[in-house]
N, C-alpha and C positions, 0 to 999 in steps of 0.2 A: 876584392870588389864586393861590393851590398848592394843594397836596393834591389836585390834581383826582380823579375815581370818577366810574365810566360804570360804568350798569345794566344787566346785558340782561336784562328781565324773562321770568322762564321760569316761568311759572303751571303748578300741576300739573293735570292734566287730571280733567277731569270731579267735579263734586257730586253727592251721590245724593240719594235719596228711594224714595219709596213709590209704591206703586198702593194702598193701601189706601185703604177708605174713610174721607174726611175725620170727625173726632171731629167737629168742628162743621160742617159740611156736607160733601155730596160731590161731589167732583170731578166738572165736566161731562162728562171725555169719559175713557175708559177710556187713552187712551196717557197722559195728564198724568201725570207723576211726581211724590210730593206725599211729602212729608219731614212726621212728627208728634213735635215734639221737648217732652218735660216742661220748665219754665224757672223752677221754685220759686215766685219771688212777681209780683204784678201790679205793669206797672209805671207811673211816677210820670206820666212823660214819656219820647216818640219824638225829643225834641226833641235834639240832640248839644249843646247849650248847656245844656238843662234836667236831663238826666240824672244820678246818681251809682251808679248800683248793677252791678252784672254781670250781670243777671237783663237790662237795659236795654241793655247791652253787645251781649249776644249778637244782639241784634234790630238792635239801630243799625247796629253791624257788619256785616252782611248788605245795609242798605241802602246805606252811606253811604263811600268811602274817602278816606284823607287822602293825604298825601304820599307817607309808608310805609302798608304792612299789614300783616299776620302769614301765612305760609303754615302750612301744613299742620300743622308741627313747633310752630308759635304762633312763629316767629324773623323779625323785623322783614325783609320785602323792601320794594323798589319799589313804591310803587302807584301815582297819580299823579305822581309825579316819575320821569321817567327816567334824569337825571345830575345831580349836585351839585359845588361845590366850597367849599373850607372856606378863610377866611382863615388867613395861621399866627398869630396871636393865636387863633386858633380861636370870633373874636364874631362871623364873618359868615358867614352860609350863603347859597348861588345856587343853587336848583332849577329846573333845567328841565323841564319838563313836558309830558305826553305830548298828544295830540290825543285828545280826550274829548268825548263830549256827556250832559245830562241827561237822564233820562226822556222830557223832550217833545222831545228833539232838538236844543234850542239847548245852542252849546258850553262847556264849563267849562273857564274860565280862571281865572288866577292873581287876579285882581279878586275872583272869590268866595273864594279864601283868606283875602285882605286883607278884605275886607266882615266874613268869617265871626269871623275871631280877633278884629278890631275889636269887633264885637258883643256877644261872649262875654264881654268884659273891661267893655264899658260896664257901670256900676254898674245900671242899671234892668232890665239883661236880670236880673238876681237869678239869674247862675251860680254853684250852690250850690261847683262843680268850680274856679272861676276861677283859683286859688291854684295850680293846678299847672302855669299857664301864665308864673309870676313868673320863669323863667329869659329872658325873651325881655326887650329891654329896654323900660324903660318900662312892662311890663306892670303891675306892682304900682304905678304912680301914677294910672295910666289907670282902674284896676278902683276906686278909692280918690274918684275922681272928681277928681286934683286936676291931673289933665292930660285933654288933650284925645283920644282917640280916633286922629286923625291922628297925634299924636306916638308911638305907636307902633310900634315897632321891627319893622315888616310892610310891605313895601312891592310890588307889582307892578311891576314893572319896565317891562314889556309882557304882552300875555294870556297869553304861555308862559313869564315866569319871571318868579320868586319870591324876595324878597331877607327873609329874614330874621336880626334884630342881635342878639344877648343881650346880657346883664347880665356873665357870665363865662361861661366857656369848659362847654360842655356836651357829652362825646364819648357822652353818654344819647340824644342829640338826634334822632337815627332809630328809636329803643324810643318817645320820649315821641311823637312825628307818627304812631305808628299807633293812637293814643288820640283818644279821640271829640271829646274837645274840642277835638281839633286838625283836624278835618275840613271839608270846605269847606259851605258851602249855597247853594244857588241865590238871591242876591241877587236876580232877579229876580220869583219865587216869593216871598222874604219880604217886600220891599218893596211888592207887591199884597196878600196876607194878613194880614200881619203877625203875630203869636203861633198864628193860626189857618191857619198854613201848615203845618203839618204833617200837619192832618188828613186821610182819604181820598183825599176829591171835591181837593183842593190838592196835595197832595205831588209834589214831585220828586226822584227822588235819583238818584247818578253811581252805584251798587254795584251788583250783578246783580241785587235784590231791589228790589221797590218796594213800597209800604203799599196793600192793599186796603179790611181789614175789619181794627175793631178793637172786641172785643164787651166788655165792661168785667169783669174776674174770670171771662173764659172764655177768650177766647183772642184772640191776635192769627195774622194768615192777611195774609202776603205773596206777592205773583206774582213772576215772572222778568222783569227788565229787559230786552227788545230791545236797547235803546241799549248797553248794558254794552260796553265795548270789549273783554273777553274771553269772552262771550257763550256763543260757540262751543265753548267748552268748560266751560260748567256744564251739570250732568246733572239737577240738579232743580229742575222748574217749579214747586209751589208750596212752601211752608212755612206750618207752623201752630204756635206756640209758646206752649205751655200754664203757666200760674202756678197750681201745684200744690204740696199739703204730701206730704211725700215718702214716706208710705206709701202714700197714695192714687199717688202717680206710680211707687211700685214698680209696684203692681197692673197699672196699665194697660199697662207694660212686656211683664210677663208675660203678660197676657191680647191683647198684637199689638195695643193703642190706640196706644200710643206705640213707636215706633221706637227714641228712644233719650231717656233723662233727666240733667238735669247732676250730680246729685244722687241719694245715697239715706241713709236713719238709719246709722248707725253699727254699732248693735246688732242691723239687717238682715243684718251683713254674710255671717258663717257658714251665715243660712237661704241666701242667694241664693246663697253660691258651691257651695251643695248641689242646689238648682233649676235655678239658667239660668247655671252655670260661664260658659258660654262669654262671657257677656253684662257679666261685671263687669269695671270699669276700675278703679284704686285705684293714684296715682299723686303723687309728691311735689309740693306746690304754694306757691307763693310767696307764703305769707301766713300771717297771722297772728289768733287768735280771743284779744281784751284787752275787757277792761273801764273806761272810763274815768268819773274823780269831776268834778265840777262844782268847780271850785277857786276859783270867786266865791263859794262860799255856806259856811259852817258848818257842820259841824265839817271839812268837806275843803277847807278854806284853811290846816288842818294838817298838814305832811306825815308827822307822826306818826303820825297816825290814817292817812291814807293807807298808809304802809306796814305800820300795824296790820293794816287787811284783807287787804292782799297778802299778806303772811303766813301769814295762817290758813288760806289755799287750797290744800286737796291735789289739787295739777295732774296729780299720775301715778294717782291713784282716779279722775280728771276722763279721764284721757286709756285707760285701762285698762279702765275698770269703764264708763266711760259714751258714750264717744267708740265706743271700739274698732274704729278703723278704721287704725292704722295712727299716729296723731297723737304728737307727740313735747311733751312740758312745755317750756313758753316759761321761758328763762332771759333774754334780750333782747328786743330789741322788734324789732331786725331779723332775720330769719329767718337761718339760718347757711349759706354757702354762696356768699352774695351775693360775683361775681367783684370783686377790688379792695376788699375788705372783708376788715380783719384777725379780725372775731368775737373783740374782746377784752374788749367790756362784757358787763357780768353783774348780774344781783339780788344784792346782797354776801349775804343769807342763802339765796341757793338751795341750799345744799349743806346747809344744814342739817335734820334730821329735822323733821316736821307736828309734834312734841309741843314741840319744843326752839322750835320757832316761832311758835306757837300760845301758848306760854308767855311771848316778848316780847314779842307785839304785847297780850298784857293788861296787861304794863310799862306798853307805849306809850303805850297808851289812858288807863293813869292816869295816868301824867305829863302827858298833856292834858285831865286834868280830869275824867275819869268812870269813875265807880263805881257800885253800890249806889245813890247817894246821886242821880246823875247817869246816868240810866242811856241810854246812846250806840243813837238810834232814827232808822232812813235808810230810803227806800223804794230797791230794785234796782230796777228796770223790763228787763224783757229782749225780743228777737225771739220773736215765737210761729213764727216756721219753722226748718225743719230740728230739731237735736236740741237748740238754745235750754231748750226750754221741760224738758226732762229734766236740763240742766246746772243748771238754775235753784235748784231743790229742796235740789240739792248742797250749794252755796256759799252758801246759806242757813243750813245744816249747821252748816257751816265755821266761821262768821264766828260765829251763837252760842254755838260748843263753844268759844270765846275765856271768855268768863265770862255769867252768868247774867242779866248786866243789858245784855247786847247784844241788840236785838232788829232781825233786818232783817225788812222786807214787803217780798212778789215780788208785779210786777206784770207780766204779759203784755201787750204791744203789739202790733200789725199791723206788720210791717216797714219798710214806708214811714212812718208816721207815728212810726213809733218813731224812723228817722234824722232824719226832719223836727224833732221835738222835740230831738234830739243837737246838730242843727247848730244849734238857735234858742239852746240853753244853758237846754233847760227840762224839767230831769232834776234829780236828785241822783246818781245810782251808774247806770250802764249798760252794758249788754254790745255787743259790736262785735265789727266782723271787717272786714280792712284787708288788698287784694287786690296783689300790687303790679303799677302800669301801665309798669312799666321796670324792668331788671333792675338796679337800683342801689341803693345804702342810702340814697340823697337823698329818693329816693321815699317813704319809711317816715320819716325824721326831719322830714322836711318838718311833720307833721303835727303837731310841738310848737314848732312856731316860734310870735314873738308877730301873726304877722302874716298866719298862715294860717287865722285865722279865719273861716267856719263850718268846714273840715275839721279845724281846732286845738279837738275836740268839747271837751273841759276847760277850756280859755280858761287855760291856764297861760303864764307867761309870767316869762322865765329869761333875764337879761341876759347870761351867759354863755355860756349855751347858742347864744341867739343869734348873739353873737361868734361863734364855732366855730363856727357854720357858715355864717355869711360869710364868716369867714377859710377855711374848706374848698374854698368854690363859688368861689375866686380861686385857688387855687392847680393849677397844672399839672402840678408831682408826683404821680403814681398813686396813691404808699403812704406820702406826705405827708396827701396829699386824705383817704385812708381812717382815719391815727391821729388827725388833727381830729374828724374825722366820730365815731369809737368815744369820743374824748376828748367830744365832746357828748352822743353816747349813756349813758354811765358819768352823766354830770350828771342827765341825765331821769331814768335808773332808781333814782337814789338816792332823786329827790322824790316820784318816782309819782307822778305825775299819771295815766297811765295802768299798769293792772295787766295784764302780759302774761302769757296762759293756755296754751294752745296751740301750738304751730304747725300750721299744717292741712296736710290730702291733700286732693288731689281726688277726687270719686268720682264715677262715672258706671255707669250702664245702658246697653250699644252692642248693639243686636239686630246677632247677626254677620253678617248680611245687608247691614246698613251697611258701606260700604269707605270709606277717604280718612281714617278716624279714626283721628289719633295723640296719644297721651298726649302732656303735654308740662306746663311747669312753671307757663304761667300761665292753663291750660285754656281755652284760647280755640280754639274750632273753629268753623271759617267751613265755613256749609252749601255753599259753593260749587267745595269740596274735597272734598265727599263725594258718594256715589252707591249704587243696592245692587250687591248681585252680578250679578242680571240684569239689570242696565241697562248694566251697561260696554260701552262698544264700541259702542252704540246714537248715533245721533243724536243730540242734546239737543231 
């Protein structure tokens, strides 16, 4: 083995929190430090297997750490592992692993990595995330059901290391282990529970946070881990994390309920940086707001029609007039910037004016069949949070200022049930937004492969496409790797399968009282980085 890397994990000091009084109960004793964070939507599952959303993230992440984890800046450090070495074909990784215990004090070994990724991939755990885990080898036969679990490319070696094989060379591989799916669980906790291990009265976790109370569309209210191997320098003892629509979570912002929100409207933004200046965060984020068709059904098994709608959409009135927070019009699917990434694919008509566009895709439409005579009738179905439900209206606009016999219906869904029906393939047109868990373009194109179905929300499937990026994930060239990758990209955006909107910012609410909070590109802020002003320097 070569390349060897040794860690010195250097945690930054101190998470903050509140003295305020808890929104859903109060703190027993006046020294607890108690953090009130807004979190948008309610979520599905606490489970790091059952999860998909970032609203789910933010919570996991606090309880739960994998190999790597994100400090402060969100940049992949050490967390369980303290030294690594990389094969030079670069298929094999050896983590060595730090001395750790769970919540109840028995210790976490490399067995519950092996247990955990196992699990995740078996076809019955129904991980809706499993597909992000196809670089590791074996993983995509295992999750398919047509290997066994053991065959697995995860092995413990002993309780302090970790041997993980891929498929082809992954230098993402320490971005992708600070993702939830990559985390360990207490195999002795699930194997007594079973699915019902996560709840209260059961839970174990390795992360400074552990699950108290979880009150169903009010809140969830974590304690501080004891066991936490860096304990001593978290600054806040509880956490409560609120699934809130985001007017109501400005409010509470301003009115001292909440401490700080992930989230705020868009069209908020001018009132709040005239209120509470100090308190707005608005920062470039690594993702993207698309829409994607159902390409098993009719009429969106034409990519005519597909690129009919995309067409019609005026992205800079969407990002301008409605967004207004900073949002740039998605010409790619992959956000621009992505390191090792040429940004050479393109919508071939983005350049062209809303009238000049607007005017092909009622070409389009009739050269697949509808007119007057056939008049072209889809329901959108969109997110009822965040600013969803105002973009809806829009592009409803849009798509009938095409001609008179276009008719779309919006329908509002609950967020969870809304991706629940994306991934089952039981939609017609729907709207989305696609975070990335590593700073790579693989992460983004991953999602029109034919093979990453439920994340593959359209079910398209492009033998081409595919190629390209197989041939991409085998190759060891940088800028080899990335003109495959663009060359599959350029394929997808011609078929549309998905119609790219946006690209997003982050936005957040940070009562300046909070310290430890730094923008960063995939907004992920671990409460045990933060702390307030009057707490530094204090005890934990």
């Amino acid at each position: 083995m070569t390349s060897f890397r040794s860690f010195t994990l250097a945690l930054a000091a101190g998470a903050s929190a509140l003295t305020l009084a808890a929104c859903g109960g109060e703190a027993p004793d006046s020294d607890v430090v108690v953090l009130h964070r807004g979190n948008n939507a309610e979520p599905l599952s606490l489970d790091p297997h059952k999860a998909s959303g970032t609203w789910e993230n933010n919570i996991i992440g606090d309880m739960f750490i994998g190999l790597f984890t994100e400090n402060a800046a969100g940049e992949p450090i050490p967390g369980m592992a303290t030294e690594y070495s990389v094969s030079e074909d670069g298929l094999t990784w050896t983590f060595t692993l730090r001395e750790a215990q769970w919540s109840d004090g028995e210790p976490v070994d490399a067995y519950d990595f092996e247990f955990a990724l196992r699990r995740i991939l078996t076809p019955a755990t129904l991980a809706n995330y499993a597909s992000i885990l196809y670089p590791i080898r074996n993983a995509r036969g295992v999750n398919a059901g047509e290997l066994q679990p053991e065959e697995l490319g995860v092995t413990a070696l002993d309780e302090r290391t970790l041997q993980i094989e891929l498929e082809f060379p992954a230098p993402y591989l320490p971005q992708l282990l600070t993702h939830y799916t990559t985390f360990p669980v207490p195999q002795h906790v699930v194997e007594e529970h079973g699915d019902a291990w996560i709840q209260p009265a059961n839970i174990e976790t390795n992360g400074p946070y552990k699950l108290v109370q979880w009150r169903a569309n009010d809140f969830v209210h974590v304690e501080r881990n004891e066991y936490f191997w860096d304990d001593q320098n978290v600054c806040i003892d509880e956490v409560f994390y609120y699934p809130t629509e985001l007017q109501a979570s400005e409010r509470r912002v301003r009115s001292g309920e909440f401490d700080l929100t992930v989230d705020f409207a868009g069209q908020s933004l001018d009132f709040l940086q005239q209120e509470i200046p100090d308190y707005v965060r608005v920062h470039p984020y690594l993702g993207i707001i698309y829409f994607s068709f159902n390409t098993t059904i009719e009429p969106f098994d034409d990519p005519r029609v597909r690129n009919a709608l995309g067409m019609a959409i005026d992205r800079e009135f969407i990002a301008e007039e409605i967004l207004r927070a900073g949002q740039i019009p998605a010409h790619s699917f992959v956000p621009p910037g992505v390191p090792g990434y040429p940004d050479t694919a393109r919508i071939s008509w983005f350049d062209q004016s809303i009238e000049e566009r607007r005017a092909r895709a009622r070409e389009l439409l009739e050269e697949a069949g509808f007119g007057p005579d056939n008049p072209l009738s889809f329901e959108y179905n969109h997110r009822t949070t965040g600013d969803n439900p105002r973009v809806a209206p829009v592009v409803q606009q849009d798509w009938e200022a095409i001609a008179d016999w276009v008719d779309a219906e919006i329908v509002g869904i609950e967020t969870q049930i809304h991706y629940s029906n994306l991934r089952a393939g039981d939609y017609q047109l729907g709207d989305g937004g696609w975070i990335g868990d590593y700073n790579d373009a693989f992460n983004f194109l991953f999602l029109a492969e034919t093979d990453s179905v439920p994340m593959n929300y359209s079910r398209w499937s492009n033998e081409q496409y595919d190629a390209l990026i197989a041939q991409a994930n085998t190759t060891l060239d940088t800028d080899e790797r990335g003109r495959l990758m663009a060359e599959a990209e350029q394929v997808m955006l011609d078929e549309m399968p998905y119609i790219p909107i946006v690209y997003y910012v982050n936005k957040a609410l940070v009562n300046p009282r909070v310290t430890g909070w730094e923008d960063n590109i995939v907004h992920i802020h671990r409460t045990r980085f933060l702390c307030f002003a009057d707490q530094e320097g204090q005890d934990g």
